[in-house]
C-alpha positions as CSV (number, residue, x, y, z in Angstrom):
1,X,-16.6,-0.4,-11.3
2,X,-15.4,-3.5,-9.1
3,X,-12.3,-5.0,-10.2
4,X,-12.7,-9.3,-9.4
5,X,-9.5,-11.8,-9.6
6,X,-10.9,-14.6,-12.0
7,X,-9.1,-17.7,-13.3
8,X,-7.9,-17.2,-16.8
9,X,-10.2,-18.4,-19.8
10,X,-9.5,-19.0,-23.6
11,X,-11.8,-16.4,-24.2
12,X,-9.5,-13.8,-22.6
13,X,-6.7,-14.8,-24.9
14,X,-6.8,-11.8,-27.3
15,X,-7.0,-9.1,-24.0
16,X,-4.3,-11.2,-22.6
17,X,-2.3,-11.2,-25.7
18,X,-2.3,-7.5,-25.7
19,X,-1.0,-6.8,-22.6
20,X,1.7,-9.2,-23.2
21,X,2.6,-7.1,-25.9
22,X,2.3,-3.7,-23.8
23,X,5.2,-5.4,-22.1
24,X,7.2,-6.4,-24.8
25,X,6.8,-2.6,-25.6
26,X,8.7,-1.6,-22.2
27,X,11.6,-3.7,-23.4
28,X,12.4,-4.4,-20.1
29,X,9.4,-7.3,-19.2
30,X,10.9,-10.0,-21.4
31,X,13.8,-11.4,-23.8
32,X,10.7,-10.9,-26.3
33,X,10.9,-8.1,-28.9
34,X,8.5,-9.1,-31.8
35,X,6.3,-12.1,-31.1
36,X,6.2,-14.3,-28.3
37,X,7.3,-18.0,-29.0
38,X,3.6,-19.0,-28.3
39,X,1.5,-18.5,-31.7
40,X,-2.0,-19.4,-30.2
41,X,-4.1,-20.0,-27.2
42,X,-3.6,-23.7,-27.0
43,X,0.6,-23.0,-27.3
44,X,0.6,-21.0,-24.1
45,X,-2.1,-23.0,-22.7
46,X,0.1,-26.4,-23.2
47,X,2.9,-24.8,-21.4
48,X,1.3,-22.7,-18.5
49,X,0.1,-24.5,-15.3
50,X,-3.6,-25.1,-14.9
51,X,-4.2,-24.4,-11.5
52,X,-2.3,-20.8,-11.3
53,X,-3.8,-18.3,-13.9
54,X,-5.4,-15.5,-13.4
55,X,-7.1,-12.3,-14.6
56,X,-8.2,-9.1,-13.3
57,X,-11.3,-7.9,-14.5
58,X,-13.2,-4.9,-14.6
59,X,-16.6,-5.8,-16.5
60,X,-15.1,-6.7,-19.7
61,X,-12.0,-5.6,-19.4
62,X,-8.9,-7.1,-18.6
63,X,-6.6,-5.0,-16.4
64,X,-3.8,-7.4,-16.0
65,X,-2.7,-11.1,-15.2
66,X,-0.6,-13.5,-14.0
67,X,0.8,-17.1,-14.5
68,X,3.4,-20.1,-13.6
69,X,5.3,-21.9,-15.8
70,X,7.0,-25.2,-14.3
71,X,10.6,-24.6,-14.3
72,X,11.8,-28.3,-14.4
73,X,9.7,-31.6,-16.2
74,X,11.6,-33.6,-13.1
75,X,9.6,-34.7,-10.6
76,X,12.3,-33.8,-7.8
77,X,11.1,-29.9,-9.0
78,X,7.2,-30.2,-9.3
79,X,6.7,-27.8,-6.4
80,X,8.5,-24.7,-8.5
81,X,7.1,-22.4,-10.7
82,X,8.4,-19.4,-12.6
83,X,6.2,-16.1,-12.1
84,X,4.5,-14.1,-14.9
85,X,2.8,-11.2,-14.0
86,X,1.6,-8.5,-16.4
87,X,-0.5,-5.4,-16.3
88,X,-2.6,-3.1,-18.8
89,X,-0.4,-0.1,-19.1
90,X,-3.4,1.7,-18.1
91,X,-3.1,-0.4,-14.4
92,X,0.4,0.3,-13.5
93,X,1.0,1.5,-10.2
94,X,-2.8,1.2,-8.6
95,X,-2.4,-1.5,-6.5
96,X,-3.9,-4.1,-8.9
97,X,-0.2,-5.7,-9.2
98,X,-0.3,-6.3,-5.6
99,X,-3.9,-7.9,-5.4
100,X,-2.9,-10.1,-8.5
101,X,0.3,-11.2,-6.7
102,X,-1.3,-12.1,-3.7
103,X,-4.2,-14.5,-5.3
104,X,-1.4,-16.1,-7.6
105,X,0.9,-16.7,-4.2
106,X,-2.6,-18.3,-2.6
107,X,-3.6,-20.2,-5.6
108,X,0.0,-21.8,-5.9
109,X,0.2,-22.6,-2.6
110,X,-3.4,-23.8,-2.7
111,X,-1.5,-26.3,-6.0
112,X,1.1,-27.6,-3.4
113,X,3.8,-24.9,-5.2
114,X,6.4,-24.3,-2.6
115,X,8.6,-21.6,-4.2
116,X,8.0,-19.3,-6.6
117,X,11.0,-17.6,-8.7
118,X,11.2,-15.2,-11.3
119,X,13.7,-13.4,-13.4
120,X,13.5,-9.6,-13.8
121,X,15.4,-6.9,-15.7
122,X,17.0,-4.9,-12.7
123,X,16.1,-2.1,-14.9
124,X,12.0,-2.9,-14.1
125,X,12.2,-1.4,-11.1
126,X,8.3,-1.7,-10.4
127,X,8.5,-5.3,-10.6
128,X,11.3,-5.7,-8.5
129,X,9.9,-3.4,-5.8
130,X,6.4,-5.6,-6.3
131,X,8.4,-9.0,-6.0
132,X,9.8,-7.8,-2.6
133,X,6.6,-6.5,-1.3
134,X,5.2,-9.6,-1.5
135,X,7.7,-12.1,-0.1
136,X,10.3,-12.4,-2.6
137,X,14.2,-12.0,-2.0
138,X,17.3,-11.6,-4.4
139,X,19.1,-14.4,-4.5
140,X,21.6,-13.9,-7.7
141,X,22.1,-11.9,-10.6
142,X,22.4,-13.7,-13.8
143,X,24.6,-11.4,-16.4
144,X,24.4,-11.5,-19.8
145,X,22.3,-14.4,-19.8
146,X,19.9,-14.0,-22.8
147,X,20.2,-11.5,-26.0
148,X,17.5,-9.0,-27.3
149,X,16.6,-9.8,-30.8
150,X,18.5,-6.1,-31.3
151,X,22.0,-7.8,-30.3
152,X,22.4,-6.6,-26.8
153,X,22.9,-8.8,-24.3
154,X,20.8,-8.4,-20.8
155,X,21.2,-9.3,-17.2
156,X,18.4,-10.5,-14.9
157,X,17.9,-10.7,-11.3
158,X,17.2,-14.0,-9.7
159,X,14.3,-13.7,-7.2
160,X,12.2,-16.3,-5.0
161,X,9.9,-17.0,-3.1
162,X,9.6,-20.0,-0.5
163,X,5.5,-20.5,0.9
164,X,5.8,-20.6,5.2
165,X,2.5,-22.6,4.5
166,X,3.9,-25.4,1.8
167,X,6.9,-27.7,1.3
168,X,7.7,-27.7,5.1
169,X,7.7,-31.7,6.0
C-alpha cells in the first residue's frame, strides 16, 4: 500500500496518541514517563503550530508524525520552532522518518520558519543520525537538564537547523 504525508487531523488523535506513547516506552524520546502534560486533542492542539503537522498514512493507518512547537511567545523568535517527530515502532528504520522530515522541513519553511531545533537524548541514536541526515548540526549538549519521573537526571543534545531558503534578508 502507498504511504501519503497528510496534514494532521483531530481525528488522528487517538493513532497519534499511541505512538507518542510507543515513545515514551523507549525512554529515551522524551522527559515523559506516564502521561504527557497534554490531556486531550484541543491541549496539544492549542500548543502545536498550525501550519507544521503532519501524518504518514498508509490507508488507515498512521505510521508516524511530526510537529513544531514555537520555542519563544516573543515576537523577536516567531521564526523558531522545536521539532517533534515520532514513528509507529512498527516504521522504524524504513525510510518513512526521512520522508516525514523532509515535508516538515518544506512545510516550515513554506510558514516563514527559519530554524528548526530540537533536543535529543544522545542515547537515541536513530534520531540523532536522522537530524544530521537532514540538515541539522550539534550545536551544545545540555547536561542534566531535566529529571525522569524515576529520579535520574538526563542530558540532551542541542541540534538545529537554519533554512538556506528562509530568514536570509
Amino acid at each position: 500500500m502507498e504511504i501519503v504525508i497528510d496534514q494532521m487531523k483531530a481525528e488522528d488523535w487517538k493513532q497519534v496518541l499511541e505512538i507518542y506513547h510507543y515513545g515514551m516506552e523507549t525512554r529515551n524520546a522524551t522527559f515523559e514517563m506516564d502521561e504527557p502534560d497534554w490531556k486531550s486533542w484541543e491541549d496539544w492542539n492549542q500548543d502545536h503550530l498550525q501550519a507544521c503537522r503532519l501524518v504518514v498514512r498508509e490507508g488507515e493507518r498512521i505510521l508516524g508524525w511530526a510537529s513544531l512547537l514555537p520555542i519563544s511567545a516573543r515576537e523577536a523568535y516567531q521564526g523558531v520552532a522545536e521539532v517533534s517527530i515520532y514513528l509507529h515502532k512498527d516504521s522504524v528504520g524504513k525510510g518513512i522518518g526521512t520522508k516525514l522530515m523532509q515535508a516538515l522541513i518544506e512545510a516550515s519553511e513554506a510558514a516563514g520558519i527559519w530554524m528548526l531545533q530540537s533536543e535529543i537524548f544522545p542515547e537515541n541514536t536513530g534520531s540523532l543520525k536522522l537530524h544530521e541526515k537532514m540538515g541539522f548540526r550539534k550545536v551544545g549538549y545540555r547536561e542534566k537538564i531535566g529529571q525522569m519521573e524515576d529520579g535520574r537526571w538526563r542530558d540532551v543534545v542541542l541540534v538545529e537547523r537554519r533554512s538556506p531558503h528562509v530568514g536570509l534578508d
